[in-house]
C-alpha positions as CSV (number, residue, x, y, z in Angstrom):
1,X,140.8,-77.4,7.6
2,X,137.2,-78.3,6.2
3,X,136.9,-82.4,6.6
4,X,134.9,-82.1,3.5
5,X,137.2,-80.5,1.5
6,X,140.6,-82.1,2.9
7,X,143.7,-79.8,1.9
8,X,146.0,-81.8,-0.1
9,X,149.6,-81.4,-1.2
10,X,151.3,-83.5,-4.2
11,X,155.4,-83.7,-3.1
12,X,158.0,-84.4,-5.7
13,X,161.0,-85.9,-4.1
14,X,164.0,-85.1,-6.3
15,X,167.4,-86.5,-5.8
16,X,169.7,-85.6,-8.0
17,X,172.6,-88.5,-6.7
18,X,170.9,-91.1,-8.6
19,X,173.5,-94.5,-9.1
20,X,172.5,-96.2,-12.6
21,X,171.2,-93.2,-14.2
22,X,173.4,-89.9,-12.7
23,X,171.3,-86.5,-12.3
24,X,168.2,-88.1,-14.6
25,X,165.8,-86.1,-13.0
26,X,167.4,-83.2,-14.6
27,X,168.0,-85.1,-17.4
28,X,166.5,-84.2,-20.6
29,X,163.6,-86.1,-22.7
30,X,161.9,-84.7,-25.3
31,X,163.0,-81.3,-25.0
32,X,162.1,-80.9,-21.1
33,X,164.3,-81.6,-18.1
34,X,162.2,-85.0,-16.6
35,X,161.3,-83.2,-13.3
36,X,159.6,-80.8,-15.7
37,X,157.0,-84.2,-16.8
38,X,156.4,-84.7,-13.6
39,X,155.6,-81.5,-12.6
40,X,153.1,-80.5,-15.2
41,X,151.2,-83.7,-14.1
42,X,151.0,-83.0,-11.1
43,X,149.6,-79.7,-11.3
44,X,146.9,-81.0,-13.6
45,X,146.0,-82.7,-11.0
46,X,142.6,-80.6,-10.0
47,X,142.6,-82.2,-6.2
48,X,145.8,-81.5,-5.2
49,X,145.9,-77.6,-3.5
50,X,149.6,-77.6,-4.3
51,X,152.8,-79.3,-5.5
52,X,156.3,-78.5,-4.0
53,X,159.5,-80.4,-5.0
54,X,161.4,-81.7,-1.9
55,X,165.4,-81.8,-3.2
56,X,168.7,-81.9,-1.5
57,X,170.5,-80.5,-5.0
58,X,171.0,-76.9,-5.3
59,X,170.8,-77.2,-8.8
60,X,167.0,-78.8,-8.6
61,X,166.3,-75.7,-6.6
62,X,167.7,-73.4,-9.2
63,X,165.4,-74.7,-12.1
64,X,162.4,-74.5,-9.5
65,X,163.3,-71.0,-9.0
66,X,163.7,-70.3,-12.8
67,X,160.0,-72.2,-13.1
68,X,158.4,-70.4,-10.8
69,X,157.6,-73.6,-9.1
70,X,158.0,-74.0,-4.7
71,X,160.8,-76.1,-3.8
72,X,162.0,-77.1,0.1
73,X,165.5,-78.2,0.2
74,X,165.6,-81.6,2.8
75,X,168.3,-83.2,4.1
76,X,170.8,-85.3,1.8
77,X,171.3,-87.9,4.5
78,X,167.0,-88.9,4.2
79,X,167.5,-92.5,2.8
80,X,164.2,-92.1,0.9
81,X,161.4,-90.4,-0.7
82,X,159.2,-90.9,2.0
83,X,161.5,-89.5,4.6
84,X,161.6,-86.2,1.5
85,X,157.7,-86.3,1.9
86,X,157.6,-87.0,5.5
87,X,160.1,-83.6,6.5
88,X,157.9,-81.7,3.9
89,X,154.8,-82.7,6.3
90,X,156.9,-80.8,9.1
91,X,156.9,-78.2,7.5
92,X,154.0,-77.6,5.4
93,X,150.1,-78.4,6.8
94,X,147.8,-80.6,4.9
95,X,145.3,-83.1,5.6
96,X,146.5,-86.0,3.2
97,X,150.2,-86.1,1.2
98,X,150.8,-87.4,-2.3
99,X,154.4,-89.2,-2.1
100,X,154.4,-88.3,-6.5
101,X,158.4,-90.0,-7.9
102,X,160.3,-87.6,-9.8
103,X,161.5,-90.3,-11.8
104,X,158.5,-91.2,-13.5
105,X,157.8,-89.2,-16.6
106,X,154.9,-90.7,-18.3
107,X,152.7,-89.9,-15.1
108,X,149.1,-88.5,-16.2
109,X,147.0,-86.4,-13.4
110,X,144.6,-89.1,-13.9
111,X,146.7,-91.5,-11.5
112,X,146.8,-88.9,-8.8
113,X,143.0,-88.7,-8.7
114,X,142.6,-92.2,-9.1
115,X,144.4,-92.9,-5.9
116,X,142.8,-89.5,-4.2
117,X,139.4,-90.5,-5.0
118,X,139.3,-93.8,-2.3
119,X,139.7,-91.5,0.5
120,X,136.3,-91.1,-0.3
121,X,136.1,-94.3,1.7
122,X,136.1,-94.4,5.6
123,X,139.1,-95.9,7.1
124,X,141.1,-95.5,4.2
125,X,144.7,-93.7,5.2
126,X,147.0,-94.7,2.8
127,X,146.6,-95.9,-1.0
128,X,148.2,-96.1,-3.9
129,X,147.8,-97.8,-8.0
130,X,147.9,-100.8,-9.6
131,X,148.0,-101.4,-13.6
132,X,147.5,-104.9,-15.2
133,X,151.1,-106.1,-16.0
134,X,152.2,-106.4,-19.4
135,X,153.5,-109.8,-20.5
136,X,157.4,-109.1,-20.2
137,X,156.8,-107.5,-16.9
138,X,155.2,-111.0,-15.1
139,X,158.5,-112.4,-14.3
140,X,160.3,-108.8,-14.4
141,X,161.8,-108.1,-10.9
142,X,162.0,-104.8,-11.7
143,X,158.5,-104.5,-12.1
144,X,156.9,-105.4,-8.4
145,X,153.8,-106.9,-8.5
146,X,150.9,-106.7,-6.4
147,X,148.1,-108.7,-4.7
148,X,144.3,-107.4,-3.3
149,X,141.6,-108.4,-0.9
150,X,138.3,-108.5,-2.7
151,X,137.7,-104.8,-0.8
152,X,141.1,-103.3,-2.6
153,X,143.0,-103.5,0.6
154,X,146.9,-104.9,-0.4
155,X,148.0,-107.9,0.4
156,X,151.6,-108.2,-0.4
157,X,153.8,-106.5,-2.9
158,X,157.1,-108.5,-4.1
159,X,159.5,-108.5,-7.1
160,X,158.4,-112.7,-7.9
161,X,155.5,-113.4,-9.9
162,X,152.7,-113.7,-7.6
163,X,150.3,-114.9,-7.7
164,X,152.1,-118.2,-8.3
165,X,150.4,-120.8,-11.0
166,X,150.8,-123.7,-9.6
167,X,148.5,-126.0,-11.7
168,X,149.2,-124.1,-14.8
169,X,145.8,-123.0,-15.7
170,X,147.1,-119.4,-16.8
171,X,144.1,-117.7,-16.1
172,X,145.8,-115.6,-13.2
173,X,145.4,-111.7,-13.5
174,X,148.8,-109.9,-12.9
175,X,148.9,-106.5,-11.9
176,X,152.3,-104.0,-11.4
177,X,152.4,-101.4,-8.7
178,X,152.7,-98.3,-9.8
179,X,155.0,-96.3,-6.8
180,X,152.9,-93.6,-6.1
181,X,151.1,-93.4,-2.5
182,X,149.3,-90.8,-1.0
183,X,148.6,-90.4,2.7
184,X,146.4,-89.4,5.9
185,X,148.9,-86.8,8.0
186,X,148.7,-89.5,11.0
187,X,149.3,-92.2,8.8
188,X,152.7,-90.9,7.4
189,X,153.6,-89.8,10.8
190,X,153.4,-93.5,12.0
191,X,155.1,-94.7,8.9
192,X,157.9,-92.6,9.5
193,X,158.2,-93.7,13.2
194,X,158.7,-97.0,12.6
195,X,162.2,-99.0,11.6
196,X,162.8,-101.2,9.0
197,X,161.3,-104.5,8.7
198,X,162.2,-107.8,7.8
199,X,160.3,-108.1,4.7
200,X,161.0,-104.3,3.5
201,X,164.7,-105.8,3.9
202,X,164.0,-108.7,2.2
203,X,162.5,-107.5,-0.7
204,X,163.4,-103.9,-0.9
205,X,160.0,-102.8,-0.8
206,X,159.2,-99.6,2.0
207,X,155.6,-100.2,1.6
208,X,155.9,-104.0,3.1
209,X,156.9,-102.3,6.2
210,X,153.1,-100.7,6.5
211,X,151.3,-104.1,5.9
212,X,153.8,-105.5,8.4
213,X,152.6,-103.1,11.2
214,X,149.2,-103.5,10.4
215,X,148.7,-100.2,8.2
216,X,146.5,-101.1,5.6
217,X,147.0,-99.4,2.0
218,X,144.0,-99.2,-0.5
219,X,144.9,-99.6,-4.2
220,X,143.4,-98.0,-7.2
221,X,142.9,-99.8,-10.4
222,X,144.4,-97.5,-13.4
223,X,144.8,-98.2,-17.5
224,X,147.0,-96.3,-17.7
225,X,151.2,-97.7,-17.4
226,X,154.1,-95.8,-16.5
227,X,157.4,-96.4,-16.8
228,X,159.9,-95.4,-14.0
229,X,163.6,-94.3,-15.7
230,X,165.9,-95.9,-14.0
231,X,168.4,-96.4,-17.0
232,X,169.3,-94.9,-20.3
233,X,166.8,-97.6,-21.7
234,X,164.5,-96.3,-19.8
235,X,164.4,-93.0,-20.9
236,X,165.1,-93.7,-24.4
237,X,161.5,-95.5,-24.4
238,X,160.1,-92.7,-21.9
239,X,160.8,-90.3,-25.0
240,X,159.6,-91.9,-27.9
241,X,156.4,-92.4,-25.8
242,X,156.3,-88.4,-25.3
243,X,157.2,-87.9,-28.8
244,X,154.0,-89.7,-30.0
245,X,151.7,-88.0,-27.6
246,X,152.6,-84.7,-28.3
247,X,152.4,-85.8,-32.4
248,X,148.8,-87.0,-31.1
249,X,148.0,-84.0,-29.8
250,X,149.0,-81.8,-32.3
């Protein structure tokens, strides 16, 4: 593989046994199944070489087949997307993986070549994107939020409000991670070797269980929010969103 051009491959895990909102990413909003979103960002996406959904649902499989998109069917026992992303790496050789959620509709190519782009940087191996928070999504659990070293490196992620205010002066810049991580092939090999850690456990947060080892991820700055559907809420938002861009467009 050239080390100047480094072969890179976008992976949509897609599980179909979602708990709060069942089968969403087959779900539909505004006219297309939500995989579909995803998918058509991600191909956008000039940098990546090529996108395969990772699934253990025969039924994601089928609409890849009727799409003409690839598709690798993983095992239904991987607890997460990572572990989706990491079997595709067994399986399929590239220099750097794009870990892109199938839940998240309102991605734009833009994000996936934001985060690509720091890997222009040496030592970078993993990275991913930050957005400033909006004002509802400060004290949002739901939303985690994010701090960085003066370089971009992270240095924690949590659901609380952090930084914390003590003194009141409100001039503290928020930002809200945006859960989409690409990797160096070594890099997601370690991830994947390690267990569990305290803080991942504590906050339910994979990506604490990198800084926690001493894997350092990079974070790209983005204007550009997303919205992960998690509920019918969610998606109802998701849609009128989609609605108004394609009424923009037109």
């Amino acid at each position: 593989m050239s080390s100047t051009h480094p072969r890179t491959i976008g992976v949509i895990p897609a599980r179909l046994a979602s708990t709060r909102l069942p089968r969403k990413v087959l779900g539909n909003i505004a006219g297309e199944p939500m995989l579909a979103w995803v998918y058509a960002a991600a191909k956008a996406c000039p940098q990546l070489d090529e996108v395969i959904v990772a699934t253990d649902s025969s039924e994601v499989q089928e609409l890849c087949d009727e799409r003409g998109w690839r598709c690798l069917m993983t095992s239904p026992d991987l607890p997460s997307g990572t572990d989706r992303l990491y079997a595709v790496s067994r399986v399929v050789d590239a220099d750097i993986y794009v870990n892109i959620q199938g839940d998240e509709p309102l991605l734009l190519s833009d994000h996936i070549t934001a985060i690509l782009a720091l890997f222009t940087s040496e030592g970078v191996d993993v990275t991913t994107a930050k957005v400033r928070c909006t004002p509802e999504d400060i004290t949002n659990p739901n939303a985690v939020k994010l701090v960085t070293a003066l370089d971009g490196r992270a240095l924690y992620f949590s659901r609380s409000t952090i930084p914390f205010d003590r003194d009141g002066r409100g001039n503290a810049t928020y930002w809200k991670h945006l859960g989409l991580y690409a990797y160096r092939r070594a890099a997601l090999e370690r991830f994947a070797a390690l267990s569990p850690s305290e803080l991942e456990l504590s906050e339910r947060l994979e990506q604490l269980r990198m800084l926690e080892n001493g894997i350092s991820i990079y974070v790209a700055e983005t204007a550009h929010d997303t919205i992960g559907v998690d509920t019918e809420d969610d998606r109802l938002r998701v849609e009128a969103i989609l609605l108004k861009r394609a009424g923009a467009a037109s």
